[in-house]
Biopython code that builds the backbone (N, CA, C, O; Angstrom):
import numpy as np
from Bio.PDB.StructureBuilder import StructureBuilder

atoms = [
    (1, "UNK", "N", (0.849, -1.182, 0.000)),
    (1, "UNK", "CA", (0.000, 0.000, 0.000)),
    (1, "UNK", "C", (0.891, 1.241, 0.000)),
    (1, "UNK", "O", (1.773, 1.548, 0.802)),
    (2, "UNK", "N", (0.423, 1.930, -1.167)),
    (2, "UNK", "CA", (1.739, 3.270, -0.634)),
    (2, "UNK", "C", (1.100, 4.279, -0.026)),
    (2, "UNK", "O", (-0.074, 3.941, 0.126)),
    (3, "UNK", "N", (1.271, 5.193, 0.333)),
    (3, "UNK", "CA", (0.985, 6.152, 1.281)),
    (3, "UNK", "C", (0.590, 7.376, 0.486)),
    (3, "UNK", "O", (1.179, 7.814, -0.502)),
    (4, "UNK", "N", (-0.807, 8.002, 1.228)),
    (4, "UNK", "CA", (-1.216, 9.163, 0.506)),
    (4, "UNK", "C", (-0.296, 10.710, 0.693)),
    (4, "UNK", "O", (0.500, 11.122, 1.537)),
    (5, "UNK", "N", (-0.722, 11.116, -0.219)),
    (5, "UNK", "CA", (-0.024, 12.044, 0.141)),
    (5, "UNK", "C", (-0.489, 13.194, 1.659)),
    (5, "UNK", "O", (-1.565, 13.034, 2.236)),
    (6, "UNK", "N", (0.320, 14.065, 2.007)),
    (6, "UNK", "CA", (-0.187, 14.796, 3.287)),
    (6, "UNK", "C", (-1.267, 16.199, 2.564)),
    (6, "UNK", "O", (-1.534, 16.763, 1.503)),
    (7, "UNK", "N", (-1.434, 16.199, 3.335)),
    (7, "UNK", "CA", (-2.748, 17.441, 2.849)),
    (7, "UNK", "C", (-2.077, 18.632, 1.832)),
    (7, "UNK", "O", (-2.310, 18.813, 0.637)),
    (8, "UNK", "N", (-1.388, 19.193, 2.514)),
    (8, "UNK", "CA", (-0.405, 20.230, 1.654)),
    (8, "UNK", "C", (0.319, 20.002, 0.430)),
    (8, "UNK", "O", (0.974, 20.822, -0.214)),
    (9, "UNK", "N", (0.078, 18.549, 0.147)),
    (9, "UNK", "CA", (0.655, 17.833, -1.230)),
    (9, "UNK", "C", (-0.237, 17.809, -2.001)),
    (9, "UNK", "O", (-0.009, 18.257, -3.125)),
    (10, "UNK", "N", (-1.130, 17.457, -1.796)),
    (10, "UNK", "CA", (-2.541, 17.339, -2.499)),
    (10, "UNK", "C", (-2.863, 18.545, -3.729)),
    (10, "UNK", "O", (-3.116, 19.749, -3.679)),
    (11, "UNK", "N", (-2.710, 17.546, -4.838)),
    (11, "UNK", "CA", (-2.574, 18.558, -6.090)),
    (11, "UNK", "C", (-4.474, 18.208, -6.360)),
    (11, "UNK", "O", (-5.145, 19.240, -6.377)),
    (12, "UNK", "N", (-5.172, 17.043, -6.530)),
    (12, "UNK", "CA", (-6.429, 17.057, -7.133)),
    (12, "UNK", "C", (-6.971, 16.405, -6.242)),
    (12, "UNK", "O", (-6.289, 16.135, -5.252)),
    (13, "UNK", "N", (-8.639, 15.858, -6.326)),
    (13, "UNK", "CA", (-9.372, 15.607, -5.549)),
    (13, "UNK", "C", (-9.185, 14.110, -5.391)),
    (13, "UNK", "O", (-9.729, 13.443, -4.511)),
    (14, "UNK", "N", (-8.316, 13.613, -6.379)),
    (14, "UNK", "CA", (-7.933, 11.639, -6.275)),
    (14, "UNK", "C", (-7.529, 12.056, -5.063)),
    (14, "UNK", "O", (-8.103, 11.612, -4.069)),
    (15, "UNK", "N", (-6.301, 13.130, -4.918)),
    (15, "UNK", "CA", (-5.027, 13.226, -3.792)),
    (15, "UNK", "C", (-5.894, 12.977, -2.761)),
    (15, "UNK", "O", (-5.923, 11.898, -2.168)),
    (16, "UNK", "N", (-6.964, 14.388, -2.382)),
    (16, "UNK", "CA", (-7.844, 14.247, -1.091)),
    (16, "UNK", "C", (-8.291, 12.921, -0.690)),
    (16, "UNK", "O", (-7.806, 12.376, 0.302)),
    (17, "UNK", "N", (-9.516, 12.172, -1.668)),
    (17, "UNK", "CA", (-9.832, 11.700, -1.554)),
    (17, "UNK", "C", (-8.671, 9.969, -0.898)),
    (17, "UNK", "O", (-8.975, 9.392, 0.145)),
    (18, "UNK", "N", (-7.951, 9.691, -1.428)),
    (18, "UNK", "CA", (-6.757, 8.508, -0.932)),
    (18, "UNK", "C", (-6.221, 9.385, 0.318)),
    (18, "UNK", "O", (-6.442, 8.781, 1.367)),
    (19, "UNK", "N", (-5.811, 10.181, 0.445)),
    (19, "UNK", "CA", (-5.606, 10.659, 2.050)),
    (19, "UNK", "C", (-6.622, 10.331, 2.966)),
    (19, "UNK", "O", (-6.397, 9.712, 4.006)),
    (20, "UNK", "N", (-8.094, 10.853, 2.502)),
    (20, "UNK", "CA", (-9.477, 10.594, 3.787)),
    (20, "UNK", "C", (-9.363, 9.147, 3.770)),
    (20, "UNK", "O", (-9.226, 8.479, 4.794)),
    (21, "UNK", "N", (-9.433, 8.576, 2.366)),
    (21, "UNK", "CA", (-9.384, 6.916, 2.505)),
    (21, "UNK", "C", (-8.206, 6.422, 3.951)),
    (21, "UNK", "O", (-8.513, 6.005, 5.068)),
    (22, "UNK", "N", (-7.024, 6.645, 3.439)),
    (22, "UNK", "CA", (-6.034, 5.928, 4.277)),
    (22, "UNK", "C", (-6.186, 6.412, 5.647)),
    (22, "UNK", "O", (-6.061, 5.471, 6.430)),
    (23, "UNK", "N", (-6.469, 7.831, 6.390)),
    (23, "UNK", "CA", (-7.094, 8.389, 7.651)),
    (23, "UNK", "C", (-8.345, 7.224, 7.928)),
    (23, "UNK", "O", (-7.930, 6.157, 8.381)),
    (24, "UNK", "N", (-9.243, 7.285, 7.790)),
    (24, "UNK", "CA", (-10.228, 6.264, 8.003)),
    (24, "UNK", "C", (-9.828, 5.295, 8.443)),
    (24, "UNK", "O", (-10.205, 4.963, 9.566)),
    (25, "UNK", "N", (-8.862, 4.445, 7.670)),
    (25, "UNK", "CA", (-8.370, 3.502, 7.975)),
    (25, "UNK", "C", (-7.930, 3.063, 9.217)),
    (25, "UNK", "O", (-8.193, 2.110, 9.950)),
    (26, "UNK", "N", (-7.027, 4.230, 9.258)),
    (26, "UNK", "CA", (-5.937, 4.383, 10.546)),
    (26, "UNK", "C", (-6.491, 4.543, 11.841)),
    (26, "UNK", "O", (-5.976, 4.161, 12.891)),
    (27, "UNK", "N", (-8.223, 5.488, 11.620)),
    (27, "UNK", "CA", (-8.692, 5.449, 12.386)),
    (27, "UNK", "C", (-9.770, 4.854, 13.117)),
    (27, "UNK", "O", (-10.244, 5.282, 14.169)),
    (28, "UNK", "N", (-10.233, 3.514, 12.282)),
    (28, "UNK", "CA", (-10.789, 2.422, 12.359)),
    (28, "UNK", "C", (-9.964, 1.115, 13.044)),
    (28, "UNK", "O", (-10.417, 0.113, 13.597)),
    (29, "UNK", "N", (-8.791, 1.463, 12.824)),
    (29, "UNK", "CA", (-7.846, 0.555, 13.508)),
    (29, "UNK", "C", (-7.324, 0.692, 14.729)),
    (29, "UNK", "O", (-6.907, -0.313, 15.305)),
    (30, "UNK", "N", (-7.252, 2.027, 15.374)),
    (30, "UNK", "CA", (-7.729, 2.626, 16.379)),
    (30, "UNK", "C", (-8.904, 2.650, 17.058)),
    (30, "UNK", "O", (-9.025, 2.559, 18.279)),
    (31, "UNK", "N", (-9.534, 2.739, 16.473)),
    (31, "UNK", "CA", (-10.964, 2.380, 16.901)),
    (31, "UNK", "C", (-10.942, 1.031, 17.664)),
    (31, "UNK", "O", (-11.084, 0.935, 18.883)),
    (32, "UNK", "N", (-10.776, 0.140, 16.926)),
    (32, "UNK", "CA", (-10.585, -1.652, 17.263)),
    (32, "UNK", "C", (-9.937, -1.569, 18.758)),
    (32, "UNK", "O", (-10.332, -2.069, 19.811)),
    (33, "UNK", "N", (-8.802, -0.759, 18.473)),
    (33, "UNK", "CA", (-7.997, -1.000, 20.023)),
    (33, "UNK", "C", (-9.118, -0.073, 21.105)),
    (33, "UNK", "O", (-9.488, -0.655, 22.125)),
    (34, "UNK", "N", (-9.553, 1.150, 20.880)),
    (34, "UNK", "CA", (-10.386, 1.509, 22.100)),
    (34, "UNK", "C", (-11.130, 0.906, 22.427)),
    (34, "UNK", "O", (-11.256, 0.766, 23.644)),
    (35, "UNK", "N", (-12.144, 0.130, 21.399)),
    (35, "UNK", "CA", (-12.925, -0.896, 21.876)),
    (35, "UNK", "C", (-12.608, -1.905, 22.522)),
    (35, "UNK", "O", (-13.449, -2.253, 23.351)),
    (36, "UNK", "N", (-11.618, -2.565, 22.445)),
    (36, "UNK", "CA", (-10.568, -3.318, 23.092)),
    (36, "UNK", "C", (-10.691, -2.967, 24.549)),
    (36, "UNK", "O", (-11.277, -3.657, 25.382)),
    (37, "UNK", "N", (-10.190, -2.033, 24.733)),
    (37, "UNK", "CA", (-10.342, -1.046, 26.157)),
    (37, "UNK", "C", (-11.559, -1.434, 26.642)),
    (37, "UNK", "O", (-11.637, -2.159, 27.635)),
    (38, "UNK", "N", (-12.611, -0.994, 25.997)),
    (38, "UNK", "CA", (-14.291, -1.122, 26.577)),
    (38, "UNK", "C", (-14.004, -2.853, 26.719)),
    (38, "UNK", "O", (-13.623, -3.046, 27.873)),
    (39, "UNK", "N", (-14.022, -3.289, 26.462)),
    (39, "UNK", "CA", (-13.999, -5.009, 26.677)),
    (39, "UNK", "C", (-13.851, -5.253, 27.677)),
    (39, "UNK", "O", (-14.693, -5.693, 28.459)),
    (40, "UNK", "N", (-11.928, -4.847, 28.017)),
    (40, "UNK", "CA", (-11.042, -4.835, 29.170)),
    (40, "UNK", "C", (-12.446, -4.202, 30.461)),
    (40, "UNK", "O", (-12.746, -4.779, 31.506)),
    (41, "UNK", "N", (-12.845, -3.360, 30.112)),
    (41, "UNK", "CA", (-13.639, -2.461, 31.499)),
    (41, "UNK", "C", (-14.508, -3.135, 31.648)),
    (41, "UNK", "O", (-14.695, -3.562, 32.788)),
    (42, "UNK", "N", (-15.534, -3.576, 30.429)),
    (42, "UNK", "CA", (-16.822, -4.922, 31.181)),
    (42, "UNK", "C", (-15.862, -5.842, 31.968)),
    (42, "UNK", "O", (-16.008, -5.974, 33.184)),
    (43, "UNK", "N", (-14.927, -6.453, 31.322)),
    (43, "UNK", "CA", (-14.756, -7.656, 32.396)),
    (43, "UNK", "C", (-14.414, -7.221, 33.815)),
    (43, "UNK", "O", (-14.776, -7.865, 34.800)),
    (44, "UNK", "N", (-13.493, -5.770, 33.890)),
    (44, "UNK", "CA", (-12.527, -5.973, 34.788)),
    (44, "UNK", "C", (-14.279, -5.163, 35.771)),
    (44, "UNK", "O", (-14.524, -5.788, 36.803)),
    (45, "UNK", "N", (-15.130, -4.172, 35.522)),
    (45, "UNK", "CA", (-16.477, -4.258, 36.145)),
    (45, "UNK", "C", (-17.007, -4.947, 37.222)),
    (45, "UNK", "O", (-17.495, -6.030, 36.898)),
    (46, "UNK", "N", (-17.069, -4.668, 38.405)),
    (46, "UNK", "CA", (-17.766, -5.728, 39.050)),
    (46, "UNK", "C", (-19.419, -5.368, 38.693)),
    (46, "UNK", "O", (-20.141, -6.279, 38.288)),
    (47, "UNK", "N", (-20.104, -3.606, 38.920)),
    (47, "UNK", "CA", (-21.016, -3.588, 38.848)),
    (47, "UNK", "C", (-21.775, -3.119, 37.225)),
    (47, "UNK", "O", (-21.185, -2.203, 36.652)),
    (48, "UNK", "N", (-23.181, -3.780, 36.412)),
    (48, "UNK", "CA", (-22.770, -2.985, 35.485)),
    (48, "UNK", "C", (-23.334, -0.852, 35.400)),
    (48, "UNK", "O", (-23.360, 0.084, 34.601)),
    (49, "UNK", "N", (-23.643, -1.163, 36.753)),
    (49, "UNK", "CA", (-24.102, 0.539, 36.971)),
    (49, "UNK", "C", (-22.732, 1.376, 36.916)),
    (49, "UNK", "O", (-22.850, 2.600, 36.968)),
    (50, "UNK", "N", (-21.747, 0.956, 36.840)),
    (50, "UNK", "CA", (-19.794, 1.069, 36.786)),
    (50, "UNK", "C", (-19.867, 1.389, 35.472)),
    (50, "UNK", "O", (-18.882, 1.928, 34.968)),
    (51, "UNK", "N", (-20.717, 1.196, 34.885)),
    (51, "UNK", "CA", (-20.418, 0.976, 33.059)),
    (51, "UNK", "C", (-20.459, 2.500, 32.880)),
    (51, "UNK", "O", (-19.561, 2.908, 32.144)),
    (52, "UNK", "N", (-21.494, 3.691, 33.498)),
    (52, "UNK", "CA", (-21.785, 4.916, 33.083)),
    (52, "UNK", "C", (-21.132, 5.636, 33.856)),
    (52, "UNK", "O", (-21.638, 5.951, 34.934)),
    (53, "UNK", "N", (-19.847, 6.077, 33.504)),
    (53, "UNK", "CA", (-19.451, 7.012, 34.768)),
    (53, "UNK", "C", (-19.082, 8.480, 34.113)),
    (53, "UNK", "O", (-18.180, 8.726, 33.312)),
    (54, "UNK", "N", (-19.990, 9.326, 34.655)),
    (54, "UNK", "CA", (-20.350, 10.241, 34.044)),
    (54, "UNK", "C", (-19.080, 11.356, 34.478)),
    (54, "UNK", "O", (-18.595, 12.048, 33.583)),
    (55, "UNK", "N", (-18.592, 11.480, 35.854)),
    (55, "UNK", "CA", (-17.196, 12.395, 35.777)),
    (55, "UNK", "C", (-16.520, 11.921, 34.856)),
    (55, "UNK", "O", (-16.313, 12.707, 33.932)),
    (56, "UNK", "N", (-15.958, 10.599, 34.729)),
    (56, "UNK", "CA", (-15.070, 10.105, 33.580)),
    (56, "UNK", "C", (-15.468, 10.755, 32.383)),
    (56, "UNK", "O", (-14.689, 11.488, 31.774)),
    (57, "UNK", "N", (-17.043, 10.458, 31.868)),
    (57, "UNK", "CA", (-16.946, 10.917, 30.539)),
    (57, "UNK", "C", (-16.581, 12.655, 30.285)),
    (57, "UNK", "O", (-16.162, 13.095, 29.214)),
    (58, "UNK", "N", (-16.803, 13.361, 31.327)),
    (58, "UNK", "CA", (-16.381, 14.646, 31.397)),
    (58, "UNK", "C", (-14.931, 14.940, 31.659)),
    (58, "UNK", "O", (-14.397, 16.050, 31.660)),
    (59, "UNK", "N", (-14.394, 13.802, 31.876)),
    (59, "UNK", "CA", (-13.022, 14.433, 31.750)),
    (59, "UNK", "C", (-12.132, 13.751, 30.735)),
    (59, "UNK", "O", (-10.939, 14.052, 30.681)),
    (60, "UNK", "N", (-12.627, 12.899, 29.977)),
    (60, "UNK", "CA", (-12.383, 12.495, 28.296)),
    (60, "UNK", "C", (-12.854, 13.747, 27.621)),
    (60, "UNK", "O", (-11.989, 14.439, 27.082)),
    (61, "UNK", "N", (-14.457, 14.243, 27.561)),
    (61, "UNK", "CA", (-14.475, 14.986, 27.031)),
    (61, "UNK", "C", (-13.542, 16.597, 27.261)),
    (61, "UNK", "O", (-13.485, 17.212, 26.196)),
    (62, "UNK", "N", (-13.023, 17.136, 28.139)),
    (62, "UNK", "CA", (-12.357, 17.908, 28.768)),
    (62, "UNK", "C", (-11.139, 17.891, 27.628)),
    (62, "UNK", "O", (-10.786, 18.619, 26.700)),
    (63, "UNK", "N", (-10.699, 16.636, 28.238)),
    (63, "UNK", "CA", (-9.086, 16.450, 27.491)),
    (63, "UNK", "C", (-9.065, 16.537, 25.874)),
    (63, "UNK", "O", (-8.128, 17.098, 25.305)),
    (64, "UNK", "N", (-10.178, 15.935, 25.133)),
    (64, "UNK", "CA", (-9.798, 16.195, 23.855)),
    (64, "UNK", "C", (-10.544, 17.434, 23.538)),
    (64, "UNK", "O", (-10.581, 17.572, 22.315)),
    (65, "UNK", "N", (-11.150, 18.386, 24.162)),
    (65, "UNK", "CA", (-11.077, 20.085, 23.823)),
    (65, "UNK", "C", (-10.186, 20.474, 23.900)),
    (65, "UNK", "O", (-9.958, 21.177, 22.915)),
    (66, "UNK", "N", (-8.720, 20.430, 25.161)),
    (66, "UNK", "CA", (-7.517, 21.066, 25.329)),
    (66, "UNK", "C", (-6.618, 20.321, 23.852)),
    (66, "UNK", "O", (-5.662, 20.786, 23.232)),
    (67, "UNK", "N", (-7.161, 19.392, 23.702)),
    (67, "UNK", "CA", (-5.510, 18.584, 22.859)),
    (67, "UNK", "C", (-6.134, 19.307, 21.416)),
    (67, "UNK", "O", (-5.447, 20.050, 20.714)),
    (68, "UNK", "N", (-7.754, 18.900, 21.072)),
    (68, "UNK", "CA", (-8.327, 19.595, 20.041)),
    (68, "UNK", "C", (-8.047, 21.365, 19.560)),
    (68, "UNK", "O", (-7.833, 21.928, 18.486)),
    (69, "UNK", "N", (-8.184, 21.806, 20.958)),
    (69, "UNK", "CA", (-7.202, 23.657, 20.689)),
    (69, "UNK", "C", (-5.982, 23.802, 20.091)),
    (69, "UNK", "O", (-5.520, 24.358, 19.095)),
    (70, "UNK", "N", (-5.443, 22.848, 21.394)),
    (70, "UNK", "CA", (-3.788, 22.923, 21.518)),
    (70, "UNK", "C", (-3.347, 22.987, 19.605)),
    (70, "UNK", "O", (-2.573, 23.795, 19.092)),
    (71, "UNK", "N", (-4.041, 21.991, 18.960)),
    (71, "UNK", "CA", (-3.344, 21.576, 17.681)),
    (71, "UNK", "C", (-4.376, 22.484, 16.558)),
    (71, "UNK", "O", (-4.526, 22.026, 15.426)),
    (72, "UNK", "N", (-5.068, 23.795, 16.958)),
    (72, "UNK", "CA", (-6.451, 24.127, 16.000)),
    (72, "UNK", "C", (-7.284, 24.204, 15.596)),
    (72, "UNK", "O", (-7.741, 25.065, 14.845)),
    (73, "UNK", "N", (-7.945, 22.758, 16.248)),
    (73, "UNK", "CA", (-8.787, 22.929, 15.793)),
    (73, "UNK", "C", (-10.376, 23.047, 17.009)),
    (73, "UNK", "O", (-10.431, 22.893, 18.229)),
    (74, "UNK", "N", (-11.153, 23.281, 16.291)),
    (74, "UNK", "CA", (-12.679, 23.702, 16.911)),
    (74, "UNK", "C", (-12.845, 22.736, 18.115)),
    (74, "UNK", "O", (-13.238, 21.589, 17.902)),
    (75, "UNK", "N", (-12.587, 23.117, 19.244)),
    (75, "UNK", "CA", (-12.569, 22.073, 20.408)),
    (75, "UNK", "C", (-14.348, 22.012, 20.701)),
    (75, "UNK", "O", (-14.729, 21.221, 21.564)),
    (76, "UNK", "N", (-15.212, 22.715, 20.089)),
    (76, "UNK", "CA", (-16.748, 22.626, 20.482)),
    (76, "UNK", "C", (-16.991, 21.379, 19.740)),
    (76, "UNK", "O", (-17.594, 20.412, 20.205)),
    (77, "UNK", "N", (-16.377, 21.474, 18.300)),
    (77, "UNK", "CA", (-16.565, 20.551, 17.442)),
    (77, "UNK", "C", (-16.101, 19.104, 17.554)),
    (77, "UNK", "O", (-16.768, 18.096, 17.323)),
    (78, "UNK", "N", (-14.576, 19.209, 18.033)),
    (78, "UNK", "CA", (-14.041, 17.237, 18.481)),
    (78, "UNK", "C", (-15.124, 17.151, 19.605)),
    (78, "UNK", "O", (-15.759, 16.099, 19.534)),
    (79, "UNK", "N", (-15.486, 17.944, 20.583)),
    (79, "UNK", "CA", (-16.049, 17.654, 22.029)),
    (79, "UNK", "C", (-17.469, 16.750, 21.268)),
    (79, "UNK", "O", (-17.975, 15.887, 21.985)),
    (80, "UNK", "N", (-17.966, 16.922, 20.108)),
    (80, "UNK", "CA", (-19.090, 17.101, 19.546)),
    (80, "UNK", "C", (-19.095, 15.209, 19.063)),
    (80, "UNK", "O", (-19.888, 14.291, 19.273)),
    (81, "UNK", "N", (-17.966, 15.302, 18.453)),
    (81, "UNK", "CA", (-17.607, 14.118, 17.940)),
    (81, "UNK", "C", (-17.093, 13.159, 19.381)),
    (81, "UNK", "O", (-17.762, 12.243, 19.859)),
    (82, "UNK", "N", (-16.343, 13.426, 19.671)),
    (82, "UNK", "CA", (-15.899, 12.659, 21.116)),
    (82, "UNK", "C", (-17.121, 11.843, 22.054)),
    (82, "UNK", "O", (-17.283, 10.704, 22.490)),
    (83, "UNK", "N", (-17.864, 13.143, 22.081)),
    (83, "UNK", "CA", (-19.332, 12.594, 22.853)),
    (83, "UNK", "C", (-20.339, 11.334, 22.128)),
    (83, "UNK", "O", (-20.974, 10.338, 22.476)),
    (84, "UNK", "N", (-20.125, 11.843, 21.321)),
    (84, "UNK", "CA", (-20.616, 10.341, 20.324)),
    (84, "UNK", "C", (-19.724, 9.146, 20.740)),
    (84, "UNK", "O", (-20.040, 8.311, 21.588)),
    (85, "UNK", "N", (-18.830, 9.165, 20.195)),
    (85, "UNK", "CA", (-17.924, 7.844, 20.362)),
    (85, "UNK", "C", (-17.976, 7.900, 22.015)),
    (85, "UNK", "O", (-17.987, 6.779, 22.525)),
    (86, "UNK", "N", (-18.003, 8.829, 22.788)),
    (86, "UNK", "CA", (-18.076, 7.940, 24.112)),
    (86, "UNK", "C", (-19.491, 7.204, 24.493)),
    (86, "UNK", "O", (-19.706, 6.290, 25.289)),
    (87, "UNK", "N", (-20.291, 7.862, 23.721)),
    (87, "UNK", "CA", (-21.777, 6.707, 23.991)),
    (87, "UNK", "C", (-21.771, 5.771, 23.396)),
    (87, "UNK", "O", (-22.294, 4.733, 23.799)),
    (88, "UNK", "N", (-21.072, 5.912, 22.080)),
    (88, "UNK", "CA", (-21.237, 4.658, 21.684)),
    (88, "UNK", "C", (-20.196, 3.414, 21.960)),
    (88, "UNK", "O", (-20.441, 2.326, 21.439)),
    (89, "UNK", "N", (-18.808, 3.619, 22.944)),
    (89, "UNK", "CA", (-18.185, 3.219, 23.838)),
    (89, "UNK", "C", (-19.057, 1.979, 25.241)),
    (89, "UNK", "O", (-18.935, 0.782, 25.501)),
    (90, "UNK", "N", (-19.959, 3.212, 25.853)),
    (90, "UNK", "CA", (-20.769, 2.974, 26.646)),
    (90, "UNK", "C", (-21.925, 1.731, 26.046)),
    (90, "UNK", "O", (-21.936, 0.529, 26.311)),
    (91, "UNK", "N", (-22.479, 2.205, 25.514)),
    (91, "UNK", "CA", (-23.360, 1.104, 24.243)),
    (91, "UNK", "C", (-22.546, -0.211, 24.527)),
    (91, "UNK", "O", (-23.055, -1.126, 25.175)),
    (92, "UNK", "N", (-21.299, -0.280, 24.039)),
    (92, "UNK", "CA", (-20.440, -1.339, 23.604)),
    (92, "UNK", "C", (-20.177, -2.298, 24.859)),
    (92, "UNK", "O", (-20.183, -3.529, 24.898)),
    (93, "UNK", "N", (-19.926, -1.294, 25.949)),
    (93, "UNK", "CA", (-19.161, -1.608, 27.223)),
    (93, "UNK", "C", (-20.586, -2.605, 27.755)),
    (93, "UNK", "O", (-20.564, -3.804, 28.030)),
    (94, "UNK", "N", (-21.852, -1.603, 27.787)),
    (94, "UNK", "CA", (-22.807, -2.679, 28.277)),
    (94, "UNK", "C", (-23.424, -4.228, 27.844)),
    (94, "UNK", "O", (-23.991, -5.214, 28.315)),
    (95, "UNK", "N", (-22.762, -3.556, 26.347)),
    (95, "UNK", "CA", (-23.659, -5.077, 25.682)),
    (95, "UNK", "C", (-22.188, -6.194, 25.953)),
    (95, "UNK", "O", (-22.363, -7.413, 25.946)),
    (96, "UNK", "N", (-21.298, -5.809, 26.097)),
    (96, "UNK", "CA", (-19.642, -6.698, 26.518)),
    (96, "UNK", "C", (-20.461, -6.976, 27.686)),
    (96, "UNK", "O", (-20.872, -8.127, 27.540)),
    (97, "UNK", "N", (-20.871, -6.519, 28.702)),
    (97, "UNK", "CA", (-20.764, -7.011, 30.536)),
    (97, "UNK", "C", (-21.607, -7.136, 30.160)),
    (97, "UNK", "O", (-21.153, -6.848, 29.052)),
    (98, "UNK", "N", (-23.486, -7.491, 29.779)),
    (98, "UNK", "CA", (-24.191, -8.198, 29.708)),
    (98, "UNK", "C", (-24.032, -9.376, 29.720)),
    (98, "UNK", "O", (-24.336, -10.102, 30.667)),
    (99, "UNK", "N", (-23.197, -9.984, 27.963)),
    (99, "UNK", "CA", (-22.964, -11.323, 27.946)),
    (99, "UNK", "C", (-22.282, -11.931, 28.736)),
    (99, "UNK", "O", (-22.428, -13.121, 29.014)),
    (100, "UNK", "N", (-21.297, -11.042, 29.279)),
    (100, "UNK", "CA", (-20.340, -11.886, 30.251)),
    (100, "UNK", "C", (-21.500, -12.153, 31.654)),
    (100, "UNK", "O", (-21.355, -13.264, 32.164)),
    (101, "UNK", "N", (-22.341, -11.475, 32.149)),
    (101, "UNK", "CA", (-23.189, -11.773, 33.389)),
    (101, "UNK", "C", (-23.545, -12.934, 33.650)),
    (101, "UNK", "O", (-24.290, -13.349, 32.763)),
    (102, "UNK", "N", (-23.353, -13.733, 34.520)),
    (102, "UNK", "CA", (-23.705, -14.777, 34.935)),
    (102, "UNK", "C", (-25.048, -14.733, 35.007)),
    (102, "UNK", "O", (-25.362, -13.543, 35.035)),
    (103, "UNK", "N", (-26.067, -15.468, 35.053)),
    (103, "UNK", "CA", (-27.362, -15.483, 35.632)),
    (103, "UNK", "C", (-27.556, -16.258, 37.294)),
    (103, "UNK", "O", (-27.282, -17.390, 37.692)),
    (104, "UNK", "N", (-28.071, -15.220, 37.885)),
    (104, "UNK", "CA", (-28.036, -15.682, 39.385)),
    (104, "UNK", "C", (-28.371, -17.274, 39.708)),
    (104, "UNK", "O", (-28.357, -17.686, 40.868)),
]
sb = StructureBuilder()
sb.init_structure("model")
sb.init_model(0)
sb.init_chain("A")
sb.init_seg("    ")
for serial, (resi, resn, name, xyz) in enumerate(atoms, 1):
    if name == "N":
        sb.init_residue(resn, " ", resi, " ")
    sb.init_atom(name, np.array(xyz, "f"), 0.0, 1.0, " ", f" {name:<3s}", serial, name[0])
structure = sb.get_structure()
């Protein structure tokens, strides 16, 4: 696979377009590992009311507004996106510690 070019290289819309392609990618594969994470937290869970922890999600969301500034861009906007993927994190985390639940 060769590598797209970086944004500032980008002579036509193929260029753009194989850059968003290969980003996606990268960030789907990433993805895999956070979910990974959510896995790790159902099991390691004792309760699944543990699953929603709402300071936590405020201070995920927190951190990628500062890192989102720090580098430019619209920190209302990652916070926007972030909040999604942390519900749908949450989503993930419950339906993981469901199946794992024993039945009494």
């Amino acid at each position: 696979m060769t590598s797209a070019k970086l944004p500032d290289q980008c002579e036509t819309m193929a260029d753009v377009r194989a850059g968003v392609d290969q980003v996606d990618r990268e960030l789907v594969a990433l993805l895999v590992r956070r979910f990974g994470y959510m896995d790790a937290a159902a099991r390691i869970k004792t309760e699944r009311s543990a699953v929603r922890d709402e300071p936590r999600k405020a201070q995920v969301l927190d951190n990628v507004a500062r890192e989102a500034e720090s580098a430019g861009l619209d920190p209302q906007r990652i916070r926007a996106v972030w909040n999604e993927l942390v519900e749908q994190s949450i989503a993930h985390e419950l339906m993981r510690w469901d199946a794992a639940a024993k039945p009494d």
